[in-house]
N, C-alpha and C positions, 0 to 999 in steps of 0.2 A: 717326453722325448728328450735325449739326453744329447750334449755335447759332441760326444763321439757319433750319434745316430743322425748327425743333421751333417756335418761331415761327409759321414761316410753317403749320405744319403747323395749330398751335392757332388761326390766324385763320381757316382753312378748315373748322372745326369748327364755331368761333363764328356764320361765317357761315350756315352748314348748320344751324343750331339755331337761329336767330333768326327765320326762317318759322316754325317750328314754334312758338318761343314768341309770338311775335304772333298765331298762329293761336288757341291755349289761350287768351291773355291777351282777345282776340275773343269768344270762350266763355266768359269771366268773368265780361266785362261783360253780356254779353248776359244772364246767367243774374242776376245783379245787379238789372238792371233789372225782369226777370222777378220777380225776390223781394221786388225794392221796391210793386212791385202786392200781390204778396199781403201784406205788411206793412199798405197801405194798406186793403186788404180786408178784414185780420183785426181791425183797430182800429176798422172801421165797425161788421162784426159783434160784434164786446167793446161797444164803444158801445150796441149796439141788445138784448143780450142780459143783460150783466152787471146783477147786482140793485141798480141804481144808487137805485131811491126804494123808502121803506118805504113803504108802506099807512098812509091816514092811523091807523084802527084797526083795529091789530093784534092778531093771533092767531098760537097758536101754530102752526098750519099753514102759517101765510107763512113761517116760518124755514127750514124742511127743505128746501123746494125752491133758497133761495135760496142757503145750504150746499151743495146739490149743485150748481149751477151755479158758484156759486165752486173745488168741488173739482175742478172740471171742467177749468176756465181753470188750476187748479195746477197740475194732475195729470195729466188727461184724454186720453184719445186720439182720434184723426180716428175718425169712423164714420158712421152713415149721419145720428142726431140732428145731430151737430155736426163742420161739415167742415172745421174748422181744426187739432182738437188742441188742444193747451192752450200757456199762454205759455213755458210753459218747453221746448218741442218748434221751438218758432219762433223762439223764442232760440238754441237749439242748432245749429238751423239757419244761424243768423244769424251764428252764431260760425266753422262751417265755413266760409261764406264769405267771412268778412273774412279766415281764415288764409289762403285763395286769394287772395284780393287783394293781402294785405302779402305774398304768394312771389310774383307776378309786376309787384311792384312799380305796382301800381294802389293810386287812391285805396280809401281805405277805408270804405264806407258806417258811419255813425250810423244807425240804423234809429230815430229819435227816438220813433216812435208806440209803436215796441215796448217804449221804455223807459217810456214814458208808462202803458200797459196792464199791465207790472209795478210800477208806483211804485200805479198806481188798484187791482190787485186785493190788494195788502197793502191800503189804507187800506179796500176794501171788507168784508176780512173782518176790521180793526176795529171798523165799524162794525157788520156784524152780529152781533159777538159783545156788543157795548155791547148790542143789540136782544134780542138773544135771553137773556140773563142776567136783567134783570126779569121776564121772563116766565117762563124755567126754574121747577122746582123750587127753593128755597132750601135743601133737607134737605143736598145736599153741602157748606154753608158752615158747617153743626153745630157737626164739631170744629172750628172756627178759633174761633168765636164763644166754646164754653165754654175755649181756652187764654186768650184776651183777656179771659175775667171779663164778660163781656155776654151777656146774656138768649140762652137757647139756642131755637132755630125750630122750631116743633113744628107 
């Protein structure tokens, strides 16, 4: 086989394969934009769900729910309560698809809202750990108290 026949061989390949990848590459986007909806839906329901205000006065029974809802959004799976899953399930998600995208040479979605809703539920469950430690028990700060020479919590 000659030079020019392995050539022309490989441009008839190429060709033959370039429906198919603009078919897939169709299917991307398509799926893409499908996932930028649920992005935007999943940031409406984080908005609408997450324990974003304390109770002016608080009790310790406002914490635990609001703990399980933050573990939810961490950790959590789709089910009948909560029909998104957690963020880190739709990041996952989000990362399959951008590796589709950078293989078929398409833009690469930012999911911004998704990043948003991971940067919001770290700062959230700072904030209710700040909440919920005043209110705690003080007995597990004990030993710190008697190494540091200050009055021990009884």
């Amino acid at each position: 086989m000659s030079w020019e026949a392995v050539k022309k061989k490989m441009f008839n390949v190429r060709e033959q394969l370039s429906n198919e990848q603009q078919n897939e590459a169709r299917k991307i986007r398509a799926t893409s934009d499908e996932f930028q909806n649920k992005v935007v839906d999943f940031r409406k329901y984080f908005k609408e769900t997450a324990p974003f205000a304390v109770p002016t006065i608080l009790k310790l029974e406002h914490v635990d729910p609001a703990y399980e809802l933050l573990n939810h959004f961490a950790h959590g799976t789709k089910n009948d309560t909560f029909s998104f899953g957690s963020v880190t399930e739709v990041v996952s998600e989000s990362a399959q698809l951008n590796e589709s995208q950078e293989l078929f040479e398409l833009y690469v979605s930012d999911y911004i809202d998704l990043r948003r809703c991971s940067e919001e539920l770290t700062y959230l469950k700072g904030l209710w750990d700040q909440v919920q430690y005043p209110s705690g028990p003080l007995e597990p700060l004990a030993p710190f108290a008697c190494q540091l020479g200050t009055k021990t919590f009884q």
